[in-house]
N, C-alpha and C positions, 0 to 999 in steps of 0.2 A: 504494500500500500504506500501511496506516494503522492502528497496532494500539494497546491502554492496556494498558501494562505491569504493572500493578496491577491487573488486572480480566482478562487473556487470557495467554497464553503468547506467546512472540514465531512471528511467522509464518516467520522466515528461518531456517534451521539455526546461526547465530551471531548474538548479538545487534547493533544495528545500535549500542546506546545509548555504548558507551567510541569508536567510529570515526567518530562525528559529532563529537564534543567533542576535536577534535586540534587543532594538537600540543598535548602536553601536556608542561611544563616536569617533568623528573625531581629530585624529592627527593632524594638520596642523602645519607643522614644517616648519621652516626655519632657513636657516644653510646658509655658505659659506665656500667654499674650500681654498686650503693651497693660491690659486695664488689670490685671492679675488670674484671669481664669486659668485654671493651671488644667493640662489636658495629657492623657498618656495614648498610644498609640500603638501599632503594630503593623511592619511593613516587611513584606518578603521580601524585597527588592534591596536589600540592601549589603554593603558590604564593604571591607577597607581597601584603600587603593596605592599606601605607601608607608613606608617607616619611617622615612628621615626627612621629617617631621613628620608623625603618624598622620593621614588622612582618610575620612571617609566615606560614604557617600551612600543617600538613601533615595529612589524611585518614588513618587507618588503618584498616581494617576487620580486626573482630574473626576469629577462629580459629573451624573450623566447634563447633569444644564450648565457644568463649563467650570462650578467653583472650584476653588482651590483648597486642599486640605490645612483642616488647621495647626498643622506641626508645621508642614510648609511657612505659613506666613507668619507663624510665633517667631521661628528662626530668625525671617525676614526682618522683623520688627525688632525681638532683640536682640539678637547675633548670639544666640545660647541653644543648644538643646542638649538632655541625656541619654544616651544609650541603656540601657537596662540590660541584661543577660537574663533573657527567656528560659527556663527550667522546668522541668515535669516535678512541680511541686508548684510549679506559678502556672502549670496552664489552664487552669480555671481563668487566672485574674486575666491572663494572656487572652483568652479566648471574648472577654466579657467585653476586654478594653477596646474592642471592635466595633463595638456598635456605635452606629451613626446617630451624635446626638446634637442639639442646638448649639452653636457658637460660644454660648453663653453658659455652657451647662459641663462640670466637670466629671469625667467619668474617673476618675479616682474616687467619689464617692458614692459609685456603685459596687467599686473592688474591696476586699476584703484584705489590701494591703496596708503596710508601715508607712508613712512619709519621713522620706529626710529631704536636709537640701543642699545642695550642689554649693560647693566653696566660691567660683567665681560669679556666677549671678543664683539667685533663689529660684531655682527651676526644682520643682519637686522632684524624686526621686525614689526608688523601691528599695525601703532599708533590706527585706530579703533577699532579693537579686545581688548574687554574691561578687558580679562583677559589673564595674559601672563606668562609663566614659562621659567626662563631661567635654562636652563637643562643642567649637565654635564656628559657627557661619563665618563661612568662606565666600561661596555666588552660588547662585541657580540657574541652571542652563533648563530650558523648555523646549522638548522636543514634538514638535507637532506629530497628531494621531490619524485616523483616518473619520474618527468621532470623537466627542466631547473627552468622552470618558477612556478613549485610546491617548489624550495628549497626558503629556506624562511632565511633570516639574522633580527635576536632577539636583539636589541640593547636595553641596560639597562644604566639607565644615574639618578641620583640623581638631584631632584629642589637644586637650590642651591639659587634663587633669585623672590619673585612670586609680578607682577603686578596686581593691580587691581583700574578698573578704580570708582576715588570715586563716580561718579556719577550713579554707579550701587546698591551703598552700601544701606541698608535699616536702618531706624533710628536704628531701635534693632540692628545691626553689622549683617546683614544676608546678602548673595546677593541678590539683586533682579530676579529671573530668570525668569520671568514672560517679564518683560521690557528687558531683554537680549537675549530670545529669540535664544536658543543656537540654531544646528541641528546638528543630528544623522545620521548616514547611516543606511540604510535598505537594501533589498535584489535589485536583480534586478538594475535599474536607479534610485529606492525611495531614498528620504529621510523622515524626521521627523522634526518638530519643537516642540521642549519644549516651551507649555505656561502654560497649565494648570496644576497644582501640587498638590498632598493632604498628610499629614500627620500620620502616626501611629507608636505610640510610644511600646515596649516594656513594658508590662506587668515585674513589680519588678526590670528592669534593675538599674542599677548605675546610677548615678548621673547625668555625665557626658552622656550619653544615654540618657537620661528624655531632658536632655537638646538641645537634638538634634547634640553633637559634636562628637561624637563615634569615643571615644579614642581620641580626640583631632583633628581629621584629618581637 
């Protein structure tokens, strides 16, 4: 089977295009606007794009009548947002933190989460969530869609502050992801959970490689 997405409809009753491209690392951001609503989020689209100086970058696709998501323009407005680290002990809150609610209306208190807050600007954040990036607006690149809700706003932001909860830390400075238990999105309603992991190293790589930090990141 073989079809062009841009030229045919898809031939399967679900598309195949979000279940090929798995896992995907979950966004779950949390930002607050200029007037203080404070909002949390969930984007599969997202993911880092360099070390030196860490950056990273999350996908939002627009609303079917053209608005713009409200992490998007929190960012916008204050040049701050949080990454959160998504975990199968948070995917309830993860799952709730979806829903589409009025501009004005905070879905943190519909989660059954902690609030702390972020050191360089007061952007709420998931005292559970064992690992946390506070992220600063960088630019947003908008790439046109074929509909409203195909246009998609690229926001690119540099970690400027990264939490990690010590009690994840492994004697050797490793995380534990095993006991962290992240999750992924998958196609369809799936998700994924990271527990089991294995290792292969690069045959003659550097040092730094061998050691498992590639490039430091």
């Amino acid at each position: 089977m073989k079809y062009a997405p841009h030229l045919e409809p898809c031939p399967l009753p679900f598309s195949p295009f979000k279940s090929c491209t798995v896992p995907r690392p979950i966004g779950w951001l949390s930002s607050v606007s200029a007037t203080g609503v404070e909002n949390i989020a969930p984007y599969s689209q997202w993911q880092n794009l360099t070390f030196d100086p860490p950056m990273v970058m999350f996908a939002a696709n627009r609303y079917p009548d053209g608005r713009r998501k409200d992490t998007v323009l929190n960012a916008e407005e204050t040049g701050w947002f949080v990454w959160n680290m998504a975990t199968y002990a948070l995917r309830e809150a993860v799952n709730l933190s979806a829903m589409a609610l009025p501009p004005d209306e905070s879905e943190f208190d519909h989660l059954q989460v902690t609030r702390e807050y972020a050191d360089n600007y007061r952007v709420p954040m998931v005292a559970e969530s064992p690992c946390k990036f506070e992220c600063r607006y960088l630019n947003t690149h908008t790439q046109r869609g074929a509909s409203a809700v195909g246009t998609v706003d690229i926001v690119f932001a540099q970690v400027e502050l990264i939490h990690i909860n010590d009690q994840v830390i492994r004697p050797d400075g490793r995380l534990d992801i095993a006991q962290i238990a992240p999750i992924a999105r998958m196609g369809y309603f799936d998700y994924a959970v990271i527990r089991d992991t294995f290792e292969m190293r690069v045959p003659g790589a550097d040092t730094d490689a061998q050691a498992g930090l590639e490039g430091r990141s």
